[in-house]
N, C-alpha and C positions, 0 to 999 in steps of 0.2 A: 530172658535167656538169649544169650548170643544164635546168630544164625549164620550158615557160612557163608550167606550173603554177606553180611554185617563186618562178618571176620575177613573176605577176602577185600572189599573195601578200605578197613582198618588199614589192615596190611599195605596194601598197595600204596594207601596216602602216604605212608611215611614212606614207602619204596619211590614213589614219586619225587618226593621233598632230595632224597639220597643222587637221586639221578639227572636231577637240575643243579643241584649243588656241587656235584663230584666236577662236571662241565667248567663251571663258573670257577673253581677253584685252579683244573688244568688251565685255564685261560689265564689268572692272576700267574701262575707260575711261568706260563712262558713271554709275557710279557714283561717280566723280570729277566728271563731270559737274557734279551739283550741288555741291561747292565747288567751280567754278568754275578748278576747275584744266583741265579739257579741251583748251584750245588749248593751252596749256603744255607738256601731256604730247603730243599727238600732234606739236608741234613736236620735240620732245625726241627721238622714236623715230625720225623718221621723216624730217625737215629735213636731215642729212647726204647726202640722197643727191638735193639739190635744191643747184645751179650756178647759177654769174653768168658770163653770156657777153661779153666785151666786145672790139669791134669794136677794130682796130689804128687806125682813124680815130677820135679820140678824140672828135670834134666828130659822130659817130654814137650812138644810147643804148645803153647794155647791156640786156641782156632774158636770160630766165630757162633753164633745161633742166633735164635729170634724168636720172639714170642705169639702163638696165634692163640690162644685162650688163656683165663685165670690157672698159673701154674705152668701152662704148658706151654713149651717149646720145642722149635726144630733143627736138628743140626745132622752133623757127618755122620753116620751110622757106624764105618771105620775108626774114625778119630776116637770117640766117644768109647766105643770096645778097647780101643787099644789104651784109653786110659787107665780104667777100670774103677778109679774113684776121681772124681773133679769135684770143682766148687764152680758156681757161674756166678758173675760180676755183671752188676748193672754198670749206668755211666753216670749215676748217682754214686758208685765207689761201694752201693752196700752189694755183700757177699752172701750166698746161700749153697748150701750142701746140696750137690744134686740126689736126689733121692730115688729115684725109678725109673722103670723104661715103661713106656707104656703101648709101645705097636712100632713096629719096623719094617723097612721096605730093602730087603738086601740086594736085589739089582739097581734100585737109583740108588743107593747109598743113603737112606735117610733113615731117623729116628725121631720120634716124638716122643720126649721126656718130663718131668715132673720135678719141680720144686715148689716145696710152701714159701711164697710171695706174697708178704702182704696188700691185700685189692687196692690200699693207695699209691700200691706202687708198680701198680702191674701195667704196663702197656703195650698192647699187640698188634699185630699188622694183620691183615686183613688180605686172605689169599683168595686169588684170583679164582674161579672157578674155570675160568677162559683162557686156552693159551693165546699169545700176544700175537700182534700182526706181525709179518717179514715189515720189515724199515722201522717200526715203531720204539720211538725213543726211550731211553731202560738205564737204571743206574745200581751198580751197587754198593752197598751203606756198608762198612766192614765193620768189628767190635770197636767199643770202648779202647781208649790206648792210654796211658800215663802218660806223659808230656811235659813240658816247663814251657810259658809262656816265652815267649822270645825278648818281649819286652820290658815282662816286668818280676822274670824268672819265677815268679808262683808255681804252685803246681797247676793242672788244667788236663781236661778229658777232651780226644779228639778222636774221629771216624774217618776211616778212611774212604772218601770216595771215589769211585768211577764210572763214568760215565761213556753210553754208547748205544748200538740199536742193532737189534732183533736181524742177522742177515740169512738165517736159516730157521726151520721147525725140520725137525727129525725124528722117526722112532727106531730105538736101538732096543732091541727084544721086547720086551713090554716096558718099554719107559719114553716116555716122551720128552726129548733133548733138545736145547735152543742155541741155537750158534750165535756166538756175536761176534760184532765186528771189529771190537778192541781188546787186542792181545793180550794184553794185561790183568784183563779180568781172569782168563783161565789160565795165564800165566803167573799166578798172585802166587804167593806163600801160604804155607801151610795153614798160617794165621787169618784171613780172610774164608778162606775151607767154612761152611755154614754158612756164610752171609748170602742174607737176601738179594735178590736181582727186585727192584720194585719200576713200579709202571711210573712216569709223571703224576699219576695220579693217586698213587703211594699205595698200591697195591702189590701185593710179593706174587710176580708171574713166575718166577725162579729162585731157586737157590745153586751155587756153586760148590757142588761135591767132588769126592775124587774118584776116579774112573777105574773102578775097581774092578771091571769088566778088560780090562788092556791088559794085552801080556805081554805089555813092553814096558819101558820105567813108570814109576804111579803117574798120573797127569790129574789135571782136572778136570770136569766139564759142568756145562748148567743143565739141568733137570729144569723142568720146566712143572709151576705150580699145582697141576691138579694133581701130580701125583703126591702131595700135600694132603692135596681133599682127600686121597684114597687111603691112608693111614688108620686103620679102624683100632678103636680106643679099647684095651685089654684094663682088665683090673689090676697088671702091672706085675713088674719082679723089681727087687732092690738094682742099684748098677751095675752091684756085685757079682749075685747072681748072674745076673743076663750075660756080663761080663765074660763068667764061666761057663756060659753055654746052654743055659737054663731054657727051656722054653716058655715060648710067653702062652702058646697054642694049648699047652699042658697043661697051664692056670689055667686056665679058661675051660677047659671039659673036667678038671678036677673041682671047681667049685661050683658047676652044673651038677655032677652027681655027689656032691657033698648035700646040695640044697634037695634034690629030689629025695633023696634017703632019710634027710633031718626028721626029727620028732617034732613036731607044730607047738606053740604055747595055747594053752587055754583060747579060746577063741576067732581062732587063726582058722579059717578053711584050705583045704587043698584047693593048689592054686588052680585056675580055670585052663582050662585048653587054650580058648583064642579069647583076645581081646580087641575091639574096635575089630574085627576082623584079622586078626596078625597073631602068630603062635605066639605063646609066652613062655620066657624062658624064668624057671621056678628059682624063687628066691628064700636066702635062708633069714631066718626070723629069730630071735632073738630078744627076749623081757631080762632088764637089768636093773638091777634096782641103784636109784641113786639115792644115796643116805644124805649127802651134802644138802640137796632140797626137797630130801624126804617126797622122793616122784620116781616114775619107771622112766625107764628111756626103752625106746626101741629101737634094734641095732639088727639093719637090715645090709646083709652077704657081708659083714663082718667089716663093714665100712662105714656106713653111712649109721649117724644117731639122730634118732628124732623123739621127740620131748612130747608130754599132752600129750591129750587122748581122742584129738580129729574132731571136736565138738568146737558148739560156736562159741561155748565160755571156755574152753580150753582146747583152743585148736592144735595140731601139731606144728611145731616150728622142727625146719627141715632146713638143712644147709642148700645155696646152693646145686652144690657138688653131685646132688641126688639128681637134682633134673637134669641136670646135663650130661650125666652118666648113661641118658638113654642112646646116645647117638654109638656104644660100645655096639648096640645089636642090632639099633634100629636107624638107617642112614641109606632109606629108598634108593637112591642113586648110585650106592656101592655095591648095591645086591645083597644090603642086609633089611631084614626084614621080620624081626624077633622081638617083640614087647614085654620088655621086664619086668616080672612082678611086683619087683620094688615099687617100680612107679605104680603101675596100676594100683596096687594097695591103697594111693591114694584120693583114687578116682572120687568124686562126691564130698569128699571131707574138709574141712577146715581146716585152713594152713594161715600161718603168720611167717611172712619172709619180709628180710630187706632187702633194698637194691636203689636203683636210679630209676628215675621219674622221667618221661615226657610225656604232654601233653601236645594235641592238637594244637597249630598256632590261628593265632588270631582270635580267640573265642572270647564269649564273656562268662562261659562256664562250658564244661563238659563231664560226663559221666563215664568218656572211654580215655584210658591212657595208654600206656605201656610202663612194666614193671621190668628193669634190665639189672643185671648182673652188671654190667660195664657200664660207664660214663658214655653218654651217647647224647649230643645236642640235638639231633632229627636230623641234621644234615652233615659238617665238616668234619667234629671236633668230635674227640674217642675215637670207641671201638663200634662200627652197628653192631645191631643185635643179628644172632641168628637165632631159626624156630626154637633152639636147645636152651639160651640162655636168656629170653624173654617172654614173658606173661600178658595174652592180651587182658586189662581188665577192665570188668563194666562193675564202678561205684553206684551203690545203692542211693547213695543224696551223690548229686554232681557239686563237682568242684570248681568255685568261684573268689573272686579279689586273689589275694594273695596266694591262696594255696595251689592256683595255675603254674604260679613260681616256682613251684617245691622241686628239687633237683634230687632229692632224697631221702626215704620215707620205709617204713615199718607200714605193711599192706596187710590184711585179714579178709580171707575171704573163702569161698567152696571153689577148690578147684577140680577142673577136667582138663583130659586127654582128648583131642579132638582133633586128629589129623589131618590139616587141608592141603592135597596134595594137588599138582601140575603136573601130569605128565606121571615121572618116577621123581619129581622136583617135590622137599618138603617145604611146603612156604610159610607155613603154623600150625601148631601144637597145643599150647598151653594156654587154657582161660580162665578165669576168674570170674566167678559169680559172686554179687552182692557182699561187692567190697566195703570197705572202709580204710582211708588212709590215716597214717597218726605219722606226722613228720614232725610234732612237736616233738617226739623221742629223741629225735636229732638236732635239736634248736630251732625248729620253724615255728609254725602257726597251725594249734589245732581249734578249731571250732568245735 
């Protein structure tokens, strides 16, 4: 059994591996720097996971977002209203229906919204939890744009960027606002409106909204990252809706007392008061029967479907989307503090999930990995994980030869909820007992 010795350890090695590496990476970047290749290369990293929003009114402008988790994005909270249906464009040219609003910040002017993206094509920037230093160097990455090559007239995708540094921190009612020092950034067009402000070291300390707070012509300004982090994640309204004025506040106490009131299935107990310590907020349960493979599903607050029956010959397999739905109540550092029954339901039980693989480096075997939602090497390349979308696990036989290799894998194992907290800081959550990996599922090597 894991211990939070063992697990704050875990944790920290690969926080470790993230905090030598992010160094050594600012250092290759600016040492490019001087030839002049800088915008180049930080476009290059870091531009895929920068969108072009564009309104179904085509005589409206497109403007910018970015992605900080599977599905999710963040953009103008204005813009975005005032379109009231849009499509979002990657710089791959493929196109998706925005589907939801999921939390909104009406003084910065921000919104976190929702489109189905499929995971190999999802890639997200990584927000600061830190506002940035006064002088420290800062760029921002604008959307995708259509283009012709110059010289060889093709068509071709390009970003727009700009480049500059931090000459103010400010708070303007409860928002925190970052001054730069080239006009042009808050001088930009409607169309750059969403785009990231990121660090050299390609982290989003800003985004560029409009100043919806001035009772003089619209203008811009940069909002500075954490109010990113303070976006708490609703079970959402269509665009449409929200569009219209819908509240997101009102989803969210109507499907608390939809769920306290519901009639339970067959072997369901009322939910418990607190868990790990932390109220729970009660969830609705639901038995479906799937005729297709002659099995139940269970369909838990009318979102989430899980399969099997939580046993070790038939574990439940659970999207995703379940675990990381906990940080809607439970995000210590925002001052929420509410354990959802969903999750808890499946405290102790047996689960089968996929995702991405890291291992320890250097070993000739190991027993602890990490199970992630995202593409994550340990140090440059991806998305790190947070507590919400990775799994510490400890394999019952350790993993050796080849399958240290495995980047991606179908995992089986008893999981828990185990909150190891710093401070009001979550640092880990999610464990795994007496796993077993199968990444021949996916073309590897199973033993």
């Amino acid at each position: 059994m894991r211990t939070k010795k063992n697990q704050c350890f875990m944790m920290l090695g690969f926080l470790l591996v993230w905090i030598v590496c992010v160094p050594s990476v600012r250092a290759q970047v600016n040492r490019q720097h001087s030839a002049g290749s800088l915008l180049a290369n930080m476009a290059r990293m870091f531009s895929p996971g920068v969108v072009r929003i564009e309104p179904e009114d085509t005589a409206k402008p497109s403007f910018a977002g970015f992605f900080v988790g599977p599905g999710r994005f963040v953009t103008s909270r204005s813009l975005l209203m005032d379109a009231k249906s849009a499509t979002l464009t990657l710089d791959t040219g493929d196109t998706f229906k925005i589907e939801k609003v999921l939390s909104e910040d009406v003084e910065a002017d921000l919104v976190l919204g929702y489109v189905d993206v499929p995971a190999k094509l999802h890639r997200g920037l990584r927000v600061s939890p830190l506002e940035p230093l006064i002088g420290e160097e800062i760029m921002l990455i604008g959307p995708p744009v259509d283009v012709k090559d110059a010289e060889t007239g093709e068509a071709a995708i390009e970003h727009a960027i700009l480049e500059s540094i931090v000459s103010s921190r400010q708070t303007v009612g409860q928002v925190a606002a970052l001054g730069v020092k080239n006009p042009a950034i808050t001088e930009s067009g409607v169309n750059n409106v969403g785009a990231p402000i990121l660090s050299i070291g390609g982290q989003a300390i800003g985004v560029l909204v409009r100043d919806t707070q001035s009772t003089q012509q619209v203008i811009n300004r940069v909002v500075a990252g954490v109010s990113i982090s303070s976006l708490v994640e609703t079970p959402g309204l269509s665009l449409g809706d929200w569009a219209e004025g819908k509240s997101l506040e009102a989803v969210v106490q109507a499907a608390r007392e939809a769920a306290r009131n519901a009639i339970r299935p067959k072997g369901f107990q009322p939910p418990p008061e607190k868990f790990a310590g932390f109220e729970v907020v009660p969830a609705s349960i639901e038995l479906r029967d799937d005729s297709a493979n002659s099995t139940q599903e269970l369909v838990l607050d009318g979102r989430f479907v899980v399969t099997g029956k939580g046993t070790e010959a038939e574990p439940y397999e659970i999207p995703w989307e379940l675990l990381t739905s906990l940080q809607e109540t439970f995000k210590p550092r925002s001052g929420l503090s509410e354990f959802p029954e969903r999750v808890a339901l499946l405290e102790g039980k047996w689960i089968k999930l996929s995702g991405f693989v890291s291992f320890p480096f250097v070993v000739d075997e190991s027993d602890e990995m990490l199970l992630m939602l995202n593409t994550w090497d340990g140090c440059c390349i991806g998305v790190p994980p947070t507590p919400y979308d990775a799994i510490e696990v400890t394999l019952k036989e350790p993993a050796r030869n080849e399958d240290l290799y495995t980047t991606y894998a179908a995992v089986k194992g008893r999981l828990r909820s185990d909150p190891y907290m710093v401070g009001n800081w979550l640092v880990g959550i999610y464990v795994m007992d007496d796993a077993k990996m199968y990444p021949a599922e996916f073309g590897g090597i199973d033993n």
